[in-house]
C-alpha positions, -999 to +999 in steps of 0.1 A: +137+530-451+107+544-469+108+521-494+104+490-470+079+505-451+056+511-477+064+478-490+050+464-456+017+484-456-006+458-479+012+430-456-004+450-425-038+449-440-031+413-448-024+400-414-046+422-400-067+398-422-053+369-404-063+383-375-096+388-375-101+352-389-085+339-354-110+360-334-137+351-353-127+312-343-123+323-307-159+338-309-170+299-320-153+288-293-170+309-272-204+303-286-207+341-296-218+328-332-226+368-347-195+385-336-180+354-349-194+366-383-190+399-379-148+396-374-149+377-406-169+406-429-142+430-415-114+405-425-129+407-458-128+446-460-086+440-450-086+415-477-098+443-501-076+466-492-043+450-490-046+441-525-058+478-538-030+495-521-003+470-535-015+482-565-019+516-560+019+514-545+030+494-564+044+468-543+029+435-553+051+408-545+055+369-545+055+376-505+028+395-507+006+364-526+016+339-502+007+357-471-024+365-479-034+331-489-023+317-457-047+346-441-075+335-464-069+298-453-077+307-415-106+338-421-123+322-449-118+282-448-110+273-415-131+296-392-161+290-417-155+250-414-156+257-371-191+280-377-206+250-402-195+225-368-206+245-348-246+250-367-249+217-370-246+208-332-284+188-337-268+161-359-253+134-337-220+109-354-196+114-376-217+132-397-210+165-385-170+161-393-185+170-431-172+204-424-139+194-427-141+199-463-148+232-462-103+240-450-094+210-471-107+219-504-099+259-498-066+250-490-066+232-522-077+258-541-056+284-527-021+269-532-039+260-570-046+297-577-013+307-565+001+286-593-022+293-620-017+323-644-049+321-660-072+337-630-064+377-640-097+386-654-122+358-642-115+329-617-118+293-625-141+279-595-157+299-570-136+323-549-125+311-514-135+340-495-169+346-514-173+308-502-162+313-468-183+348-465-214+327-475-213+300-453-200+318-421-228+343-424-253+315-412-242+326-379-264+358-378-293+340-402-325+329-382-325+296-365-359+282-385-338+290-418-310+270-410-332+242-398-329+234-436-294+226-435-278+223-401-308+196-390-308+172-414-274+150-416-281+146-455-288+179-462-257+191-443-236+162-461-251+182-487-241+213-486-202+207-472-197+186-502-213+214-525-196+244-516-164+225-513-167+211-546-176+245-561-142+259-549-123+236-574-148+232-601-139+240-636-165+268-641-158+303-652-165+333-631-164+370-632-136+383-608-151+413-588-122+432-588-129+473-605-109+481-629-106+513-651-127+508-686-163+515-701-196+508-680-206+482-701-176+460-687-191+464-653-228+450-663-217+418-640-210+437-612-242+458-612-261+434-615-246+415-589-250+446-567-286+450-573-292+418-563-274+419-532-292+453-523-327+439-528-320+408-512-305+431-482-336+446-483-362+419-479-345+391-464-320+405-441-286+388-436-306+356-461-287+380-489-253+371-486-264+335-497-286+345-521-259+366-535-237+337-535-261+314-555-259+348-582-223+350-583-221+311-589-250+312-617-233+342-632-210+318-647-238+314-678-232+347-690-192+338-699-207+303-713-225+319-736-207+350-746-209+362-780-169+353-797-145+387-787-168+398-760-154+407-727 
């Protein structure tokens, strides 16, 4: 009886995961745009966890892997897609249905990584809910910022078709997950962090995207690693 039970703990986080990603779309919905974002950053704390304590029980499974794929498809592709609709509520025709490839290609990309043996240590395209993090948090950004993107139909055609295309590029990047090993392994992550904290600290809620456009440049440093380097 133990034994199952503690089997079902990560699964808890993970659909607690799941969750949160539904409210966040019922906070679209209902026009509440912040809290909207705010149900997806906790999502992404439950996302951390469920995978840290199947570790640290020891209780990763194939169930385990599916489930929380099928969470990341609704918290961090398909309530990010309704948040990009819902910015963009300036642009008139089709235009706007350009957020539809947010959920396609992270569904894409999910059931790819699920299959793929080769993402332990790094990941091969940007992460789904790194992606979906960055583009939900425009929510809570200031309304003259997003004039950049959510006004302008090309601009917005834009940036659907980039960050969608991002999650199933072919380019290298460091996975975030701490591991046990020497401090020089985690240079990528410090750095990473320092960025994010100054950004936090001059432009506000502007740092999530700013740390996205870091994480996705970060793949230069595994281009051009020195041969046996980690």
């Amino acid at each position: 009886m133990y034994i199952h039970f503690k089997k079902q703990i990560p699964n808890l986080f993970t659909l607690g995961n799941l969750s949160c990603g539904v409210m966040s779309i019922l906070c679209i919905f209902q026009d509440d745009l912040q809290l909207a974002v705010l149900w997806v950053l906790l999502a992404a704390v439950l996302d951390f966890f469920d995978g840290f304590l199947a570790r640290l029980l020891k209780v990763s499974g194939e169930l385990g892997k599916q489930l929380d794929s099928l969470a990341d498809m609704v918290t961090f592709g398909v309530a990010p897609g309704f948040m990009l609709y819902a910015l963009s509520d300036d642009i008139d025709g089709y235009v706007r249905y350009a957020f539809l490839l947010l959920p396609v290609f992270s569904a894409y990309r999910l059931a790819k990584f699920n299959i793929d043996t080769r993402q332990t240590n790094s990941f091969i395209g940007v992460p789904t809910p790194i992606t979906g993090i960055m583009c939900i948090s425009w929510g809570y950004i200031d309304e003259q910022i997003r004039e950049y993107i959510f006004v302008n139909p090309w601009s917005f055609v834009l940036f659907c078709s980039v960050v969608s295309l991002l999650l199933v590029s072919r380019i290298r990047l460091p996975s975030l997950k701490l591991k046990k090993g020497p401090l020089r392994d985690f240079t990528k992550h410090l750095v990473l962090l320092g960025i994010g904290l100054v950004s936090l600290f001059f432009f506000g809620w502007l740092c999530i995207p700013i740390f996205y456009v870091a994480y996705v440049l970060s793949f230069v440093s595994i281009v051009f690693k020195r041969p046996g380097q980690k």
